[in-house]
C-alpha positions in Angstrom: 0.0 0.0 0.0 3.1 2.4 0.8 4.3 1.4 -2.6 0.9 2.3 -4.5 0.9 5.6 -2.3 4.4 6.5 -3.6 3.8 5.7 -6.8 0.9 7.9 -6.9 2.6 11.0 -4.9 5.8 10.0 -8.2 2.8 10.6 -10.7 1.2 13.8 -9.5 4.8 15.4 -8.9 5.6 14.7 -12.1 2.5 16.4 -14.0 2.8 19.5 -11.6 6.6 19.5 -13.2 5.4 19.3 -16.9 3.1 22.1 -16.1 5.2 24.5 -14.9 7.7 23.9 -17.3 5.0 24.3 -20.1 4.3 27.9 -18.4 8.1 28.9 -18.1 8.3 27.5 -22.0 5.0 29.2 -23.0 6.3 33.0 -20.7 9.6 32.8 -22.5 7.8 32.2 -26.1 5.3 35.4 -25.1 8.3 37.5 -23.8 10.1 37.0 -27.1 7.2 38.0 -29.4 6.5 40.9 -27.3 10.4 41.8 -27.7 9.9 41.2 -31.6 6.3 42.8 -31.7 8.4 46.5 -30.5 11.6 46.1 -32.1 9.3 44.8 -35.4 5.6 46.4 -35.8 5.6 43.5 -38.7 5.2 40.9 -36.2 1.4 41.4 -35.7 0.6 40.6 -39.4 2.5 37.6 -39.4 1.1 36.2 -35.6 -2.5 37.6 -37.2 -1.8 35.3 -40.2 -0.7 32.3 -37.7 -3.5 32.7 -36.0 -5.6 32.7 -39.3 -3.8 29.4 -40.5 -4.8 27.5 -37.6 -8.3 28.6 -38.0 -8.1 27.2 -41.5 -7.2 24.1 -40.2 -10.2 23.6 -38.4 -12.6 21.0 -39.5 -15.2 22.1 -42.7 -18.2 22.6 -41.5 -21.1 20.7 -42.7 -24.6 21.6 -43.8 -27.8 19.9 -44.3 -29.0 20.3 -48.4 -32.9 19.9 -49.2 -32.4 15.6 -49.5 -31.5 15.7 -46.2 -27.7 14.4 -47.1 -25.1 16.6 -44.9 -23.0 18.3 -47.1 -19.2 19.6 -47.0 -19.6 23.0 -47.3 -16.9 25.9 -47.8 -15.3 27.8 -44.9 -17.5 30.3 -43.6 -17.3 32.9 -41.2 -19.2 30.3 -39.4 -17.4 28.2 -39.5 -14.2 30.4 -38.4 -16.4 31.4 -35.6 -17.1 28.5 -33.9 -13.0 27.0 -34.7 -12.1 30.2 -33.0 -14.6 29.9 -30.4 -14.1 26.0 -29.9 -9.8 26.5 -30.1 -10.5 29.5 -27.1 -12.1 27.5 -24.6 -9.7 24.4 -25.1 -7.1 26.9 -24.5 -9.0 28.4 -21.6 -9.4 25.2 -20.0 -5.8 23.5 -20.2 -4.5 27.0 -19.4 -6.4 26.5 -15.9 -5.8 23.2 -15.3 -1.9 24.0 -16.4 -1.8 26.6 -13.4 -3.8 24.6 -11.0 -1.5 21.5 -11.5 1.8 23.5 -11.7 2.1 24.9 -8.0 1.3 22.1 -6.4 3.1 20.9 -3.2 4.1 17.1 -4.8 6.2 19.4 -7.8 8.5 20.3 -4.9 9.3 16.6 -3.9 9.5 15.4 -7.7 11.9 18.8 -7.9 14.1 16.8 -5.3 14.0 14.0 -6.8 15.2 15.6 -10.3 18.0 17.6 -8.3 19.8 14.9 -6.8 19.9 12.7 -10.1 21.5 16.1 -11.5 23.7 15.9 -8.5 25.1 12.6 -9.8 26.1 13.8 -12.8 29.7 15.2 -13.5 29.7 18.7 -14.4 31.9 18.1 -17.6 29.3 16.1 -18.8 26.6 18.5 -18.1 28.8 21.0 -20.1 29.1 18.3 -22.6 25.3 18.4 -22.9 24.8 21.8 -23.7 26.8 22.0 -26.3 25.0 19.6 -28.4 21.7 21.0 -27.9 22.5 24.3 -28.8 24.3 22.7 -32.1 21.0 20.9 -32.7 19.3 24.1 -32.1 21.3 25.5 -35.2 21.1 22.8 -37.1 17.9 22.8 -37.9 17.2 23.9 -41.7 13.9 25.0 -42.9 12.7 26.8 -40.0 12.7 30.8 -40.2 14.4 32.8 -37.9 11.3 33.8 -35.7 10.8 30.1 -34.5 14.6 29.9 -33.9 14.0 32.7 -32.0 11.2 30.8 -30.1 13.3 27.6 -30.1 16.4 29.4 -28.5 13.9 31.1 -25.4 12.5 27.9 -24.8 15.9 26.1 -24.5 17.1 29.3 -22.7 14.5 29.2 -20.2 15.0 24.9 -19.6 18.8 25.8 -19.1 18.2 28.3 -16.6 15.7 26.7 -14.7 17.6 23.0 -14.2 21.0 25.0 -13.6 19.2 27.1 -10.8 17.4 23.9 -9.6 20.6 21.7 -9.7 22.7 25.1 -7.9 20.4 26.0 -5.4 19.9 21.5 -3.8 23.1 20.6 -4.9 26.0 23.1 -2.9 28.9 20.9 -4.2 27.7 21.8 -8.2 31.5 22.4 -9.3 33.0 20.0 -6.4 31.3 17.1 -8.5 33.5 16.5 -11.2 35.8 14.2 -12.9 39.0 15.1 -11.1 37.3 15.3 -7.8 35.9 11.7 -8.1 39.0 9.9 -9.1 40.7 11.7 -5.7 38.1 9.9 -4.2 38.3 6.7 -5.2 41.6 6.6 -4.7 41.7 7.6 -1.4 38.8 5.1 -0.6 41.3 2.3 -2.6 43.9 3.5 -0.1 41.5 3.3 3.1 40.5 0.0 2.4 42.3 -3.0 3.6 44.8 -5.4 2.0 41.8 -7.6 1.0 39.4 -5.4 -0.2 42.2 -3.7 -2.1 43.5 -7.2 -3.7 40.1 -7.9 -4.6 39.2 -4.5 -6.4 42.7 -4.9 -8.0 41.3 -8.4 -9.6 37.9 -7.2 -10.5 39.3 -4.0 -12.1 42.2 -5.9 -14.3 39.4 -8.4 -15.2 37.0 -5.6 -16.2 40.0 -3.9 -18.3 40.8 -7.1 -19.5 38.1 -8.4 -21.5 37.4 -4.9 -22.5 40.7 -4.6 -24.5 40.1 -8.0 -25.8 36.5 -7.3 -27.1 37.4 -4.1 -28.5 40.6 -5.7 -30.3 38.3 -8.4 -31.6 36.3 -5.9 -32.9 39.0 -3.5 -34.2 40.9 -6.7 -35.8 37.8 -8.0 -37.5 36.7 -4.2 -39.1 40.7 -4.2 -40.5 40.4 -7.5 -42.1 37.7 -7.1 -43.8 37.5 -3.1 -45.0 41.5 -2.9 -45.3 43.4 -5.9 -46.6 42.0 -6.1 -50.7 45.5 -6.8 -51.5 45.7 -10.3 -49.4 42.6 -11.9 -51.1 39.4 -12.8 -50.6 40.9 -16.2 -48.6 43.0 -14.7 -46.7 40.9 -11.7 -45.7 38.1 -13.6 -44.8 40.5 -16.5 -42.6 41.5 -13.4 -40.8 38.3 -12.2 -40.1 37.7 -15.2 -38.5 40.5 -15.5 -36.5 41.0 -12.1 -35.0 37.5 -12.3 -32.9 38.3 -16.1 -32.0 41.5 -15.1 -30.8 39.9 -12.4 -28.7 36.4 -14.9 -27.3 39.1 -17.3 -26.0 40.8 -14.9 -23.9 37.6 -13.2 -22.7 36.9 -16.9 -21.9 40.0 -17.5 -20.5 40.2 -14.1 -18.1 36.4 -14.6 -16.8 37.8 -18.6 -15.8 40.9 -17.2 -14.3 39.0 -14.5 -12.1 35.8 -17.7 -11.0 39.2 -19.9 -10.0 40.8 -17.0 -7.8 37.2 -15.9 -6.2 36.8 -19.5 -5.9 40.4 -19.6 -3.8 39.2 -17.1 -2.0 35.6 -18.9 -0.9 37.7 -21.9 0.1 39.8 -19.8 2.5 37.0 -17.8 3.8 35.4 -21.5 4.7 38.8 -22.6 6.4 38.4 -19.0 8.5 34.3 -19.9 9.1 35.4 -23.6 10.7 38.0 -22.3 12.7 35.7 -19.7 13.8 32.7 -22.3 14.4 35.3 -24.5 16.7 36.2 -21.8 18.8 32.8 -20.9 19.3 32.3 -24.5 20.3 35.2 -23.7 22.8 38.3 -25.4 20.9 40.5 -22.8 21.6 43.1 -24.8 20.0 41.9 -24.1 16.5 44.3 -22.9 13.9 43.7 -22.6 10.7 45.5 -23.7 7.4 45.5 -20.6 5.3 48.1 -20.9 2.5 50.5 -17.2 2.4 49.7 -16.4 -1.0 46.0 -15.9 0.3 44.2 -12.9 -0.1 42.8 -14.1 3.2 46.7 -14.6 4.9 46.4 -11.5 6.6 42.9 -12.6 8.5 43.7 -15.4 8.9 46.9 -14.3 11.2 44.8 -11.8 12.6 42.4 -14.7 13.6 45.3 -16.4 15.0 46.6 -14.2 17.4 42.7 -13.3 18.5 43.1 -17.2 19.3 46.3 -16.9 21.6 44.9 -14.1 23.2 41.6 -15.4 24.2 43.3 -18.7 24.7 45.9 -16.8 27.4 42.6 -14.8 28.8 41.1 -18.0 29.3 43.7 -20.0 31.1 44.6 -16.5 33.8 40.7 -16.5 34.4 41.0 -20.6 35.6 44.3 -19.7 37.3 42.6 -17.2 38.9 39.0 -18.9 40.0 41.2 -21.6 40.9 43.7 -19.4 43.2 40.5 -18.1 44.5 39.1 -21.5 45.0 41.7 -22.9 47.3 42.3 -19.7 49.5 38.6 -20.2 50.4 39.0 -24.0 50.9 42.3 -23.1 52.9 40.4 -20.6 55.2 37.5 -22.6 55.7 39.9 -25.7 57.0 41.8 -23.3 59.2 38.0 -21.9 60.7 36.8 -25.1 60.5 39.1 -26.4 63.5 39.1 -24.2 65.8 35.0 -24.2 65.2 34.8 -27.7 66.1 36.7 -26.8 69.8 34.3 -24.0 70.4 31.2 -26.3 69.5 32.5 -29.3 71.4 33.4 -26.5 74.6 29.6 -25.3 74.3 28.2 -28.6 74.3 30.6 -29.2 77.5 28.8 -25.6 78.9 25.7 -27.0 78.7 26.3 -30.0 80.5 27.5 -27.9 83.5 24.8 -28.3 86.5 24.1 -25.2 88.3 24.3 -22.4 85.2 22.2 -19.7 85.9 19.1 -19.1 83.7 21.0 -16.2 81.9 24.0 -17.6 81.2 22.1 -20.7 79.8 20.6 -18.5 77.4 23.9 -17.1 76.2 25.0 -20.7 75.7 22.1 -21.7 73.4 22.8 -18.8 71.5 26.4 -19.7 71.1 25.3 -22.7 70.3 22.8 -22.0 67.7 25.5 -19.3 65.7 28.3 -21.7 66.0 25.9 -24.7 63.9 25.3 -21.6 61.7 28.4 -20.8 61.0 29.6 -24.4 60.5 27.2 -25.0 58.3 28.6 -22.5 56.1 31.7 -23.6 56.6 30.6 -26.7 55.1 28.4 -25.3 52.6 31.8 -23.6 51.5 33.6 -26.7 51.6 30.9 -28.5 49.2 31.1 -25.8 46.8 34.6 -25.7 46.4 34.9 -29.2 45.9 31.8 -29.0 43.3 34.0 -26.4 41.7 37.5 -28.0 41.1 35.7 -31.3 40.5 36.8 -33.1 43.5 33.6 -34.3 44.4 32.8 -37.8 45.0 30.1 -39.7 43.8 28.6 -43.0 44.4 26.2 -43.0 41.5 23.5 -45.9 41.4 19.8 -46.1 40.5 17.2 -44.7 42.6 13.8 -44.1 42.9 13.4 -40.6 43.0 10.3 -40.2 43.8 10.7 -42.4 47.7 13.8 -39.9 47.7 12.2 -36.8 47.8 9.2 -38.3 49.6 11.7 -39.1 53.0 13.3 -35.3 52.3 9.3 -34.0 53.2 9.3 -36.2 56.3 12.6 -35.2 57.6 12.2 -31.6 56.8 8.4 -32.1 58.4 10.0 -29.6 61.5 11.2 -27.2 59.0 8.3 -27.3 57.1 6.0 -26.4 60.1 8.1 -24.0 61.0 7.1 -22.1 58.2 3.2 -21.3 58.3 3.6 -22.5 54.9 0.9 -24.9 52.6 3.0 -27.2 50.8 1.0 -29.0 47.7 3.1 -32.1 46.7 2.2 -34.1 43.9 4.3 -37.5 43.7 3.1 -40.3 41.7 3.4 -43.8 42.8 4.9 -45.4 40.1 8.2 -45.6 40.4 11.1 -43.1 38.4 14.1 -44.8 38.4 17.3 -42.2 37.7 20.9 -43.3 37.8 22.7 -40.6 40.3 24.1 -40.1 43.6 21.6 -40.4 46.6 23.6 -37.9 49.6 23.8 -35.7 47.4 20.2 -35.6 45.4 19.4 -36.1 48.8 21.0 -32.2 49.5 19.4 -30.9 46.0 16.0 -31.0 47.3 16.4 -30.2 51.0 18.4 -27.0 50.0 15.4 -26.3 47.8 13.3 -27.0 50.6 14.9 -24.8 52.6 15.1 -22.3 50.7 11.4 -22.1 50.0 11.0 -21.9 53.8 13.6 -19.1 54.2 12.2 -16.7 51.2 8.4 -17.3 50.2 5.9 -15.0 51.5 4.1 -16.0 54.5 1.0 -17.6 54.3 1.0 -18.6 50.7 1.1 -22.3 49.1 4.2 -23.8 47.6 3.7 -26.5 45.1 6.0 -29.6 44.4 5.5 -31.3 41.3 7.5 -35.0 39.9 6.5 -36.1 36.2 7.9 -38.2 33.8 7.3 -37.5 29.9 9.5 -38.2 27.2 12.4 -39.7 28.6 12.8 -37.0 31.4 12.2 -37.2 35.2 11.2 -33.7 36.4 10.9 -32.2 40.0 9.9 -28.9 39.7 9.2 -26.1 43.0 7.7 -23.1 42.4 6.4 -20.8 45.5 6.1 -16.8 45.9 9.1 -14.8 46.8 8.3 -12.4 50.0 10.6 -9.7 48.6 11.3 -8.2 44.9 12.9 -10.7 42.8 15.2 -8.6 40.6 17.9 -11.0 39.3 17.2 -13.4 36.8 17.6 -17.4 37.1 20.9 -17.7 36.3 22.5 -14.8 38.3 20.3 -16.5 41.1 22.5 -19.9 41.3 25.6 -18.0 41.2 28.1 -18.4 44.3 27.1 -15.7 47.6 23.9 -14.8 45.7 21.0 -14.1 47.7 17.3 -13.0 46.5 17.2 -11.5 49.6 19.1 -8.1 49.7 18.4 -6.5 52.5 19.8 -10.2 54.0 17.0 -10.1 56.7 16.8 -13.9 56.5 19.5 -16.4 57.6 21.5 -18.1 55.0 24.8 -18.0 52.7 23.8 -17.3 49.6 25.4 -20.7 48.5 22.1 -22.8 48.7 21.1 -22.8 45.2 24.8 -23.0 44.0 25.3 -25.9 45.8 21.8 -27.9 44.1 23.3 -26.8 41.0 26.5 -27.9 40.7 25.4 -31.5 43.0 22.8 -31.7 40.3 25.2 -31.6 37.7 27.5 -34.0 38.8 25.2 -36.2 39.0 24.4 -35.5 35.0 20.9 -34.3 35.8 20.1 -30.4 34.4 18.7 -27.7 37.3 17.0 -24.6 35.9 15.9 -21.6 37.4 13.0 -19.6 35.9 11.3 -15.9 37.5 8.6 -14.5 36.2 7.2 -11.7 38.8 7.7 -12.9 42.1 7.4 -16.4 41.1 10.3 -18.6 41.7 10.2 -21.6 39.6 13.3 -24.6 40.2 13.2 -27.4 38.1 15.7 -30.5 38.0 15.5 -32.7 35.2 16.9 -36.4 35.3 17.4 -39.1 32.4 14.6 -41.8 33.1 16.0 -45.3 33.7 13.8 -48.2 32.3 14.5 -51.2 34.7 12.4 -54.2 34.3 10.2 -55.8 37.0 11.5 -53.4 39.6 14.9 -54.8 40.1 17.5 -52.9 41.5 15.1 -50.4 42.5 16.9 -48.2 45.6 15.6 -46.0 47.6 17.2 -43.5 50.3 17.3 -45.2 53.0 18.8 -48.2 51.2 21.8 -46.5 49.6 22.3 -43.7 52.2 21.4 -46.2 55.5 20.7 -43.0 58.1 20.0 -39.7 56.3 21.6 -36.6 57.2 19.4 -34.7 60.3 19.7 -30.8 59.5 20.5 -28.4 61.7 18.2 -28.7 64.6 16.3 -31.7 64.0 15.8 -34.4 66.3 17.9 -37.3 64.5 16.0 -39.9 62.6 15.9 -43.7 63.6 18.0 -46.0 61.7 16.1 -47.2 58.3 15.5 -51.0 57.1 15.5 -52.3 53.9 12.1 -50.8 52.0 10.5 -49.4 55.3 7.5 -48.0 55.3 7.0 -43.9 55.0 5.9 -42.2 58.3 3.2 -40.6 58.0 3.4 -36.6 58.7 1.4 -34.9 61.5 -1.4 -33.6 60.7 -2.5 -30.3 60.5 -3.4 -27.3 58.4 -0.2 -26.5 57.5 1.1 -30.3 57.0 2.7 -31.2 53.3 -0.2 -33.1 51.2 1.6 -36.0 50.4 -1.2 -37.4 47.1 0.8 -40.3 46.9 
């Protein structure tokens, strides 16, 4: 439709500039007979006997004889009436239409349009123009000198007008020329690199190429046949021949010499593209084979040493992490002993009979800050060793969903704790998943916990375990208490916390840790916000076993699972017991299974 509208706006522009040309033309015409009419009273008689000629040249005008049979009849003054009266009103009419058209506000935007094609053109070969037309102007026999005169005023008045139109858009009128233009492309030859300037080198002796060829063809074959009489009719003609077949094969020849070098070219550029696609891919060790009489050479070098330097970039970051890595492992051993003498010393306080009430209340908060801070201790201990790959796994088949069934009962304290509504949704049939129990075990109390720690109060968290396509999925979504304002994956970075004001206990290593245990175990953990809702989702390979065989559950790899911090410790499991059932109450997890 913008096309149709353009078109159409192209259109009228272009009839409003016809008109007002035809009035400039038609001014200049009326301006030189009035010039001619008071140098030469003569004039009037001859524009009286124009006017008189193109009466005459009117249609005859018929009459009806007594047989009713229209008639031709001789001109009249009739007749030279209504050809006068018939011409005046034509005139009348286009002349209104002509000025209603002309000033018009689409003539100025078709003006534009004229002015910068003018502004293309070289101002030699404008010049060049004007010559020609005032030669043709001369040059033209049989016409008196009054319509010369008419002739010259109209092409006077077109020369004036496009030289004021083309002056007043175009400010660079006498900077666009021949001279200026080759200064330009050869400083643009000279900006442009060794490539670009190997390739225009080709393309341009290609060009040249096959036109000296062609024109030689053509030059050889118009001498053999209008200059040698003296050789023969044979001989002239065998030459004929053979000067234009002599120049197709080397037009043929240059055009297959310039596919094979752009073809050299493509094949390096490929060589440049794969190297480029393995580093992507993270093979920093990609070099590529680029020949030195490449075009390409230079790139390719230049895509070289971009390699070394990412690669050296690369390996100071990993020193780095790494350096960073064990002075936090290092610190956390050397906290980590003298912790466990101040946590053994406040168990010992405790123990002491006769404490008074106050100073059994300073214990239990000693107590309670040193599990704290042990616990990130440890949490930094886990993630360092998740981190430099140390971990150790004992990876065996599981069922997933008994798993995170005996992760609701032992967290059942937590859980009530909370004031929160847990909706869990775990099928019975059982999802087998090769990976490491502890620490799958850890994935979903940390994402527990951390549900407890930062939803809002008093709303509903819901726990979901599917299976569908090959995929075990446990996903956790609940309502953040406070603005979310990092995305998922900033979220499971180390010492993040959603929490900024850090109102809430916790070291910001919670999701990092699920993460990274997740991994190891070759599972996939996702974090997705939308708003304030917090969506964790871990993703296992499904493990088709047959009639149930080898099917483990917690208790069976793991014997005792790990009591957190503050929990009355759990009895000791037997093989495939069955699941206690939680307290009930409002606030109670809905265990569907």
């Amino acid at each position: 439709m913008d096309i149709n509208l353009k078109s159409t706006s192209t259109f009228k522009g272009l009839v409003s500039w016809v008109c007002l040309l035809f009035i400039l033309c038609t001014a200049s015409v009326a301006m030189v007979f009035a010039i001619m009419v008071l140098v030469s009273p003569g004039m009037t008689e001859y524009a009286t006997d124009s006017v008189h000629q193109f009466a005459g040249s009117v249609p005859p005008y018929l009459e009806q004889g007594s047989d009713g049979v229209f008639h031709k009849a001789e001109p009249t003054d009739l007749a030279y009436e209504y050809g006068v009266k018939i011409a005046s009103a034509v005139a009348v009419v286009l002349t209104a239409l002509i000025f209603i058209f002309a000033f018009r506000r689409d003539r100025r935007a078709f003006e534009a349009v004229v002015a910068r094609a003018l502004g293309r053109v070289w101002v030699e070969v404008k010049l060049l123009i004007l010559g020609p037309l005032v030669v043709f102007g001369m040059s033209l026999f049989g016409w008196t000198s009054t319509e010369r005169c008419f002739l010259f005023s109209i092409l006077g008045v077109l020369t004036v007008y496009f030289l004021c139109l083309d002056i007043g858009r175009n400010h660079r009128f006498f900077g666009h020329n021949i001279i200026h233009s080759i200064l330009v492309r050869v400083n643009d030859y000279h900006a442009m690199t060794t490539f670009e300037q190997r390739a225009v080198r080709r393309l341009y002796s290609t060009i040249a190429m096959v036109v000296f060829l062609v024109v030689f063809g053509i030059f050889g074959y118009a001498v053999a046949v209008n200059f040698l009489y003296d050789h023969g009719q044979h001989a002239r003609d065998k030459l004929a021949l053979t000067v234009p077949l002599i120049a197709l094969i080397g037009v043929i020849g240059t055009v297959w010499w310039y596919i094979l070098a752009l073809k050299r070219d493509l094949r390096d550029w490929n060589l440049l593209m794969a190297q480029i696609t393995e580093m992507y891919g993270g093979d920093l060790n990609a070099v590529n084979h680029v020949p030195p009489t490449s075009n390409l050479y230079d790139c390719a070098m230049q895509l070289n040493m971009i390699r070394t330097g990412v690669q050296k970039a690369v390996e100071e970051g990993t020193k780095a992490d790494r350096t960073k890595i064990e002075l936090i492992t290092n610190v956390s051993h050397d906290i980590k002993t003298p912790l466990t003498s101040v946590i053994s010393y406040v168990e010992l306080l405790k123990r002491e009979p006769g404490l008074p009430e106050a100073a059994k209340d300073y214990v239990n908060i000693l107590s309670q800050k040193a599990q704290r801070l042990n616990s990130i201790v440890q949490d930094v201990f886990e993630v360092s060793k998740a981190a430099t790959g140390n971990i150790s796994l004992n990876l065996e088949d599981l069922d997933i969903g008994r798993l995170l069934k005996q992760t609701f009962v032992e967290m059942d304290e937590t859980i009530q704790r909370s004031q929160l509504q847990f909706r869990v949704d775990i099928p019975d049939a059982a999802m087998i998943v090769h990976a490491d129990g502890p620490r799958l075990y850890r994935v979903f109390q940390n994402l527990i916990r951390n549900c407890t720690q930062y939803s809002l109060e008093g709303s509903r968290v819901y726990v979901a375990l599917s299976a569908q396509a090959g995929v075990v999925q446990v996903s956790i979504r609940n309502i953040s208490k406070t603005e979310i304002t990092m995305n998922g994956e900033d979220l499971t970075a180390r010492f993040v916390r959603g929490d900024q004001n850090r109102t809430t206990e916790g070291s910001g290593l919670g999701l990092s840790i699920a993460k990274s245990f997740t991994e190891a175990c070759g599972g996939c953990f996702f974090v997705r916000t939308d708003g304030d809702l917090f969506i964790a989702t871990v993703q296992f390979p499904l493990v088709e076993r047959g009639g149930g065989e080898g099917l483990f559950s917690y208790e069976k790899s793991m014997g005792t699972p790990p009591v957190p911090s503050g929990a009355a410790p759990a009895p000791a499991a037997v093989p495939e017991p069955p699941l206690p059932e939680p307290p009930a109450g409002p606030n109670s997890p809905e265990l569907k299974a």
